[in-house]
N, C-alpha and C positions, 0 to 999 in steps of 0.2 A: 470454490474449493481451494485455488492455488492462495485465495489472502488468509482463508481457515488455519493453510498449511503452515504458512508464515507467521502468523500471530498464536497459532495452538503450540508448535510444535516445531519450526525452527529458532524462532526466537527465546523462548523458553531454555533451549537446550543448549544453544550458545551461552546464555546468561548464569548456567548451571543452575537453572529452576527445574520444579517436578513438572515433569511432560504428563500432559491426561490424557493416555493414547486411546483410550477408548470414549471419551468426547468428542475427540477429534474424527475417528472411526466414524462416528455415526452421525453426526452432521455431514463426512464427508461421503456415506450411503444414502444418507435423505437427502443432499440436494441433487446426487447424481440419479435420482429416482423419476420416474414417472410422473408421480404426482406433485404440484405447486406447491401444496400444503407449505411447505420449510420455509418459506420467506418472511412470513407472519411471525413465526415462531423462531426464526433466529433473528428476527429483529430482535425480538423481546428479550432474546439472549443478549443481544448486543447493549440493550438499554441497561443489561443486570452485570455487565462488564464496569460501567460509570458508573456502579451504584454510588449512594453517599452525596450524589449530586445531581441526581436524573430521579421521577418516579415513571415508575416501569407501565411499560405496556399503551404508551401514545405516543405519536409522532412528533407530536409539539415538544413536548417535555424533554424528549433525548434532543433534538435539534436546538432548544432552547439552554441546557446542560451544555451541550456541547461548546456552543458558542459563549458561556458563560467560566470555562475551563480555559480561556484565552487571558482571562484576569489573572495577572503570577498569585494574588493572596486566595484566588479560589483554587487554581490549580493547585497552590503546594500544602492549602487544607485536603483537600481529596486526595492528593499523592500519599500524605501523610496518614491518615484514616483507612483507607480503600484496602479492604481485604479483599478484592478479587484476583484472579490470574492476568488481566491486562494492568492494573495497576504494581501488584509487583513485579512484574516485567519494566514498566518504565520506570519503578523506583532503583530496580538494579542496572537500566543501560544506563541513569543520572550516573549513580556511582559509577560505573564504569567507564566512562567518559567526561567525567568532572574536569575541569581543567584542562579540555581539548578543545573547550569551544570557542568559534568562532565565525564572526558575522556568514549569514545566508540567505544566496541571491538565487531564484529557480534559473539557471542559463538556457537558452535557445536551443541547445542539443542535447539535455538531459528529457528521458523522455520515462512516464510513469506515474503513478499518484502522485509524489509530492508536487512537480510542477504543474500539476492539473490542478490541482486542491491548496496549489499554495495563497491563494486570496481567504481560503475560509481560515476562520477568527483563532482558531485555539491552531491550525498549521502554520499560517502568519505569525504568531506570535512566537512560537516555539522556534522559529529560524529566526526571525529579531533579536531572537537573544542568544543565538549562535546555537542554538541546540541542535543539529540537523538531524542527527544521529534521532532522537528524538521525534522530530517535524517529518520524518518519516514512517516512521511505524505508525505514527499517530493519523496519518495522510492515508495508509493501507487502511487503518479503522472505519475513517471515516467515507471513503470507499465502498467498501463493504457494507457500512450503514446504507448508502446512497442505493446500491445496487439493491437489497434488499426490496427496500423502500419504495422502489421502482418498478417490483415484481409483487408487492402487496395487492394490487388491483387482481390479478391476474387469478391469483390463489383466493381471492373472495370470488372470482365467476364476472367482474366486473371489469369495462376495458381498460388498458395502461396505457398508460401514457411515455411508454417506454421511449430513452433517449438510447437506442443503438450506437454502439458509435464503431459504425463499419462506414465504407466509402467504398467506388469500385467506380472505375473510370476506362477508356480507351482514348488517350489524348494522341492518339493518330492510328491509321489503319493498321492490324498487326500486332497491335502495342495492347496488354492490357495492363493492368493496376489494380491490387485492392489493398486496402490499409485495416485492419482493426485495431480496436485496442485491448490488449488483452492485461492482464493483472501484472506484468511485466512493464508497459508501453506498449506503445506504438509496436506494431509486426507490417512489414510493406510485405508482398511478392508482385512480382510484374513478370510478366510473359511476349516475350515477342515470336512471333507465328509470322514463318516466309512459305508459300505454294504448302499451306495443309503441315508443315512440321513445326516446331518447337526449335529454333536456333537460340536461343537463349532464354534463364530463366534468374530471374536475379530472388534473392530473400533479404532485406534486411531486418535485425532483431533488435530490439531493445537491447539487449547484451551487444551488441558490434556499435550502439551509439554510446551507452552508460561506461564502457569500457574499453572505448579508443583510447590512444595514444591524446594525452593532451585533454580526454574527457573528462566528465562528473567523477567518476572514482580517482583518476590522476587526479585530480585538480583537489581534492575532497581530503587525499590522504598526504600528498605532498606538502612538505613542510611541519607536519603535527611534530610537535614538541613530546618527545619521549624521554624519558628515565634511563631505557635501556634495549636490544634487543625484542625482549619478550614482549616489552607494553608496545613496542612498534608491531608487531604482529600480531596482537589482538587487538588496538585498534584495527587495523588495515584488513580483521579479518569482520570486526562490527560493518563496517562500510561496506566489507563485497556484500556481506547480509542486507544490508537495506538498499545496496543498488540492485541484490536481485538476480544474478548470473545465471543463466541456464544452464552453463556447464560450468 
């Protein structure tokens, strides 16, 4: 729901594109639903987002698209072509960002899709060429395909082979830990328990790593080369967007 949100309907709206609040709606009522069903069926969404370079409705074919989309002369024929609402979304971050690029390295405290997915073929290559801006939203997508993909078993009646990616630990008495990752990053809480009470409890967020002092967003927006005020502030406002802030 939160990469639905991000790719339907905040990125869209940043970019001064048509928001489609009622596709969004209802993808975001079928998966918060009961039934599995939606996995199968927004894949196949997902496959008809890369039309023009994907044939819809197999796992191989978007997966094989996809990694095919990492070549600049396929990617900037389907950029070019691609009538759908993910395609003009990154025709207009290019433009919007044209001339702000520069080289990208996933860092050790950046925590999210793109450092997670920065190895696969069309996200590696989009930060190679200094796109970040780009190699991120493209990181949410692919994301999103993945989780999908992951829940397909489940919604046919058949078992998954689901990769959780939760953790939960006690590395001393007292002490607990649990880590997931949510569509943000990484989420830590730990708990420490003295005689039955709660003396401390700690959170940290994806937002208190992506937005330290000296983080991914510092580091991401510092130095960009501006025109003027206003381009300085719509960059610096694309970047909070693809780092993701909870508040």
């Amino acid at each position: 729901q939160e990469h639905l949100w991000r790719l339907l309907v905040d990125w869209p709206r940043r970019l001064s594109l048509p928001v489609d609040q009622a596709a969004f709606a209802g993808w975001y009522r079928r998966c918060a639903g009961a039934a599995a069903d939606w996995a199968p069926a927004l894949l196949d969404e997902l496959a008809g987002w890369v039309a023009g370079a994907v044939t819809r409705g197999g796992r191989e074919p978007l997966t094989v698209a996809l990694e095919s989309l990492a070549r600049a002369e396929v990617e900037a024929r389907w950029a070019a072509a691609a009538d759908t609402p993910f395609a003009r979304c990154l025709r207009a971050l290019r433009a919007a960002c044209r001339g702000a690029d520069r080289p990208q390295h996933p860092a050790a405290d950046e925590t999210g899709a793109y450092p997670r997915l920065a190895d696969h073929p069309w996200v590696g290559a989009l930060a190679g060429a200094g796109r970040g801006l780009e190699a991120r939203v493209v990181a949410r997508y692919v994301a999103l395909v993945e989780l999908c993909e992951s829940l397909v078993p489940s919604a046919r009646g058949e078992r998954a082979d689901e990769a959780l990616e939760f953790d939960a630990d006690a590395p001393r008495p007292g002490v607990g830990r649990a880590v997931v990752s949510t569509a943000r990053g990484l989420l830590v809480h730990e708990a420490n328990v003295e005689a039955g009470r709660i003396r401390a409890y700690a959170i940290r967020t994806p937002t208190d790593r992506n937005f330290a002092p000296n983080g991914a967003y510092a580091r991401s927006v510092a130095g960009l080369a501006c025109a003027d005020d206003a381009e300085a502030e719509r960059l610096a406002a694309l970047w909070a967007l693809a780092l993701d802030p909870c508040v």
